[in-house]
C-alpha positions as protocol buffer text, in pm:
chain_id: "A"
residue {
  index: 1
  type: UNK
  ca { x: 13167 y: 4586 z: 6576 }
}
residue {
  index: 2
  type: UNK
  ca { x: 13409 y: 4461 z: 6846 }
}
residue {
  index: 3
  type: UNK
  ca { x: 13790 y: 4364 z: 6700 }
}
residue {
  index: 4
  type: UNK
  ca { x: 13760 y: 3988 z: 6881 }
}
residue {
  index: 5
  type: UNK
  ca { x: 14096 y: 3936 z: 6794 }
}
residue {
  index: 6
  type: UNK
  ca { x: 14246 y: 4189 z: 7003 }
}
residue {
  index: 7
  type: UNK
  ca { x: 14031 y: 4072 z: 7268 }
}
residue {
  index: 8
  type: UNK
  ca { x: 14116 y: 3717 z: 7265 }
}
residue {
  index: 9
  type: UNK
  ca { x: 14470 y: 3818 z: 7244 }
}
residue {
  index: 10
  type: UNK
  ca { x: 14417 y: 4066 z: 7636 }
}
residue {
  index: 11
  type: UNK
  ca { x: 14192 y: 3758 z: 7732 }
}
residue {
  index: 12
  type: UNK
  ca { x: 14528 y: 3557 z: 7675 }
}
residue {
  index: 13
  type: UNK
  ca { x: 14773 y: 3827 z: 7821 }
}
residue {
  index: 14
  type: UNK
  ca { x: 14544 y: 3886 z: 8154 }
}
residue {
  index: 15
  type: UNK
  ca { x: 14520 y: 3474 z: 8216 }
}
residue {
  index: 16
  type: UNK
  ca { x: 14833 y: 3429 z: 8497 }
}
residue {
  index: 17
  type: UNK
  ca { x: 14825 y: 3032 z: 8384 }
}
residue {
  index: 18
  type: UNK
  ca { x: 14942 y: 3077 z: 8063 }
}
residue {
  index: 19
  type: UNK
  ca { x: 15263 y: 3352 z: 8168 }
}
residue {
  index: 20
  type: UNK
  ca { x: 15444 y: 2984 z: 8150 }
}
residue {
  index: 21
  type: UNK
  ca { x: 15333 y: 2928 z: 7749 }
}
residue {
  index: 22
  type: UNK
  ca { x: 15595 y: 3093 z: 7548 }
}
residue {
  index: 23
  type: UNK
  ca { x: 15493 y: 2871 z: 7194 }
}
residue {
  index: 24
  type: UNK
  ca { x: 15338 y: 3096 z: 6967 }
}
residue {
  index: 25
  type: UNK
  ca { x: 15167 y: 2816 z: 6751 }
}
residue {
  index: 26
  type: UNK
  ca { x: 15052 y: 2733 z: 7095 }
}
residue {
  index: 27
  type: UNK
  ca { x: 14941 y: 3070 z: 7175 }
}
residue {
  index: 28
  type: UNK
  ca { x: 14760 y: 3154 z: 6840 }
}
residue {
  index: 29
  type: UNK
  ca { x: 14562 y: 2845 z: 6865 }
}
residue {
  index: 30
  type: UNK
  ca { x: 14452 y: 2935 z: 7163 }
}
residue {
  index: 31
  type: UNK
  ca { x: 14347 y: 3287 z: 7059 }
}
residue {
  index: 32
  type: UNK
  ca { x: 14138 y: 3120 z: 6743 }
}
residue {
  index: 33
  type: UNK
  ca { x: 14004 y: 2865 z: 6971 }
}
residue {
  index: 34
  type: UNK
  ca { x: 13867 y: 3200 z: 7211 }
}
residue {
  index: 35
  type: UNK
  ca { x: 13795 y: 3405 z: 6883 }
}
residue {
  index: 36
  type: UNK
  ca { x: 13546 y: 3071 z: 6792 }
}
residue {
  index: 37
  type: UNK
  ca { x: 13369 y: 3035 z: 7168 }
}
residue {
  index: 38
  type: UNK
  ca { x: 13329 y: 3454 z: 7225 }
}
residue {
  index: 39
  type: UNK
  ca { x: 13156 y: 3450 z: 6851 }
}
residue {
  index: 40
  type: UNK
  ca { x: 12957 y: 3134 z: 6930 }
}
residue {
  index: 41
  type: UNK
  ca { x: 12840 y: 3353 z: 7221 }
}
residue {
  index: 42
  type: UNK
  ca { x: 12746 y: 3645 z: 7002 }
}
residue {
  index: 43
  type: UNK
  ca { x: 12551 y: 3457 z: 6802 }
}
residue {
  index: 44
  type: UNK
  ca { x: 12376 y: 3247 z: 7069 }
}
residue {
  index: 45
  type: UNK
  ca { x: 12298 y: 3637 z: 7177 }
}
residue {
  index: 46
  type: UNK
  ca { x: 12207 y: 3764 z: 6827 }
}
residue {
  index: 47
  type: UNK
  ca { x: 11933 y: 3485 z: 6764 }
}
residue {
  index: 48
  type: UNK
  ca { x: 11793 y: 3504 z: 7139 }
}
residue {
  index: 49
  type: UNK
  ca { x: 11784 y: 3848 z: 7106 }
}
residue {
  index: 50
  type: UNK
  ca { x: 11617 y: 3862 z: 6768 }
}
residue {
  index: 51
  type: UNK
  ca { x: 11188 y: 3891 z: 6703 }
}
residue {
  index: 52
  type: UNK
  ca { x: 11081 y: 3589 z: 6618 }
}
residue {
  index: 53
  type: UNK
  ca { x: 10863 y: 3734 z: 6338 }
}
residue {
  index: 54
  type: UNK
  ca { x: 11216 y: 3876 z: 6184 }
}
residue {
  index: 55
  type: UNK
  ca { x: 11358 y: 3492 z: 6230 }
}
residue {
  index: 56
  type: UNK
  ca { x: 11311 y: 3357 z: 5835 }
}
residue {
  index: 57
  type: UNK
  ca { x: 11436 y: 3751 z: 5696 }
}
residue {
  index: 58
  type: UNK
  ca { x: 11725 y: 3714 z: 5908 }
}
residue {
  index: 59
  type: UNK
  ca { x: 11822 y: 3368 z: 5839 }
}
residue {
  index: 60
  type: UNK
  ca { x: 11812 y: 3483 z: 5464 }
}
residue {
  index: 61
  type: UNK
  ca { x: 12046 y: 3738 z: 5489 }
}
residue {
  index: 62
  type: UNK
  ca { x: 12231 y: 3452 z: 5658 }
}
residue {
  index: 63
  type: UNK
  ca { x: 12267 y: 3260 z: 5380 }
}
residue {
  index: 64
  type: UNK
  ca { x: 12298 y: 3562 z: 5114 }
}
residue {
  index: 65
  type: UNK
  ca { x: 12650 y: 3571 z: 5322 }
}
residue {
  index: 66
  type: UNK
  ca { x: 12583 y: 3996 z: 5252 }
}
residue {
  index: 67
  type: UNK
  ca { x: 12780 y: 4130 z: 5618 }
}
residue {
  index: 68
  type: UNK
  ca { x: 12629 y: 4451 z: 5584 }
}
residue {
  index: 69
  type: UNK
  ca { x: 12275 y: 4402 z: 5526 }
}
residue {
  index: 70
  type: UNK
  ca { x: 12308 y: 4150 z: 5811 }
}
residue {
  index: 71
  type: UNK
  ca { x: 12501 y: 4401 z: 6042 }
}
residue {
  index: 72
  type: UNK
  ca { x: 12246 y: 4663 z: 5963 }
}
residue {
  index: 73
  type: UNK
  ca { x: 11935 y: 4439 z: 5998 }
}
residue {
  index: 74
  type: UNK
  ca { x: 12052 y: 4318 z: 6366 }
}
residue {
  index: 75
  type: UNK
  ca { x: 12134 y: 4675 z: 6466 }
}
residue {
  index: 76
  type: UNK
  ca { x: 11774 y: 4766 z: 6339 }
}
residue {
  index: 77
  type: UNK
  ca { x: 11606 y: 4493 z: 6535 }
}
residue {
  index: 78
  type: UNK
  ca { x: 11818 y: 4423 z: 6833 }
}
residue {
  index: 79
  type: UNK
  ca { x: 11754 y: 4721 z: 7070 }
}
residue {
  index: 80
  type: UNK
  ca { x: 12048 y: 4834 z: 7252 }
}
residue {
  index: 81
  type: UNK
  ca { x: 12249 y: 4606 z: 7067 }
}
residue {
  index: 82
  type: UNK
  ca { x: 12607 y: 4745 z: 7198 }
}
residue {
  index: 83
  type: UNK
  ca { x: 12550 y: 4751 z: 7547 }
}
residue {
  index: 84
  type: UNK
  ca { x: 12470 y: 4362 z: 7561 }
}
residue {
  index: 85
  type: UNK
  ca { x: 12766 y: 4291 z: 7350 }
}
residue {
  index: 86
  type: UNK
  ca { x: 12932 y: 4480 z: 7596 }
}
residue {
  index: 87
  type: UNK
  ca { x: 12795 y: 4302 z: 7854 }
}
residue {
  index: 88
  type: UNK
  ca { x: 12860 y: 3954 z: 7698 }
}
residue {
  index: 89
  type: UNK
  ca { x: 13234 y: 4059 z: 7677 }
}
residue {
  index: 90
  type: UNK
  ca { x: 13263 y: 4168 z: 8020 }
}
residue {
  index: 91
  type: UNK
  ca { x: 13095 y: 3819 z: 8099 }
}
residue {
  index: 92
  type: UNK
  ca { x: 13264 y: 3600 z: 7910 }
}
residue {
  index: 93
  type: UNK
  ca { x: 13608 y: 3760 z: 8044 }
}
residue {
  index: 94
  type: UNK
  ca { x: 13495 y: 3729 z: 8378 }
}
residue {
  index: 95
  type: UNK
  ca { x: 13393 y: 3369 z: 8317 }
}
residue {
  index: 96
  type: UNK
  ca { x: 13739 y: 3284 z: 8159 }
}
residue {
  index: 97
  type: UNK
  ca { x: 14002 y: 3460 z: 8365 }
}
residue {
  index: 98
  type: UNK
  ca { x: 13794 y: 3232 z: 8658 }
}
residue {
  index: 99
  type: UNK
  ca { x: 13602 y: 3523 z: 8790 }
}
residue {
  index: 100
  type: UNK
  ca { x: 13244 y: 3417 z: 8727 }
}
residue {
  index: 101
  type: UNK
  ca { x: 13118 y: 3063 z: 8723 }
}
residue {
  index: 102
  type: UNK
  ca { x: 13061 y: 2992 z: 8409 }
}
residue {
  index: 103
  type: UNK
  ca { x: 12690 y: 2928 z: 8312 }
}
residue {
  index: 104
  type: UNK
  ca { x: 12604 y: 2743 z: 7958 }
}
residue {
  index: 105
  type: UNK
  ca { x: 12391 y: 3008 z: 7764 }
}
């Protein structure tokens, strides 16, 4: 899976408002706060993207709070499950560094 942390933190870099925001408390909140809204966005994706018949199985693996099973039941029922994360990335970056307007999912 994507490292969102790393992308937050080129989300942060690339944004020419914050050059002026040297606090790193300041900074790292910021970075959790993007971490939280790109993996609200995933899973927005994730359940829209998801059969409905495979709804109740995947909300148990939800709660069984067992990352692999879930990673490898979404990968197994979410065709072409990398290239629209990839897609949501490049979206969401576009929509935050003010290049796309953004659009509520």
């Amino acid at each position: 899976m994507f490292d969102l942390e790393s992308f937050a933190e080129s989300l942060l870099a690339e944004n020419k408002y914050l050059a002026s925001v040297d606090d790193p408390e300041i900074l790292e909140q910021m970075k959790e706060d993007l971490v939280d809204s790109i993996d609200d966005h995933i899973n927005a994706m994730i359940l829209a993207e998801m059969p409905p018949n495979k709804l109740i199985q995947f909300e148990k693996l939800v709660d069984a709070n067992n990352e692999d099973k879930l990673s490898a039941f979404i990968n197994a029922n979410i065709p072409n499950l990398d290239m629209k994360l990839t897609q949501l990335l490049i979206d969401f970056k576009k929509t935050y560094l003010g290049l796309l307007p953004y659009v509520a999912s």
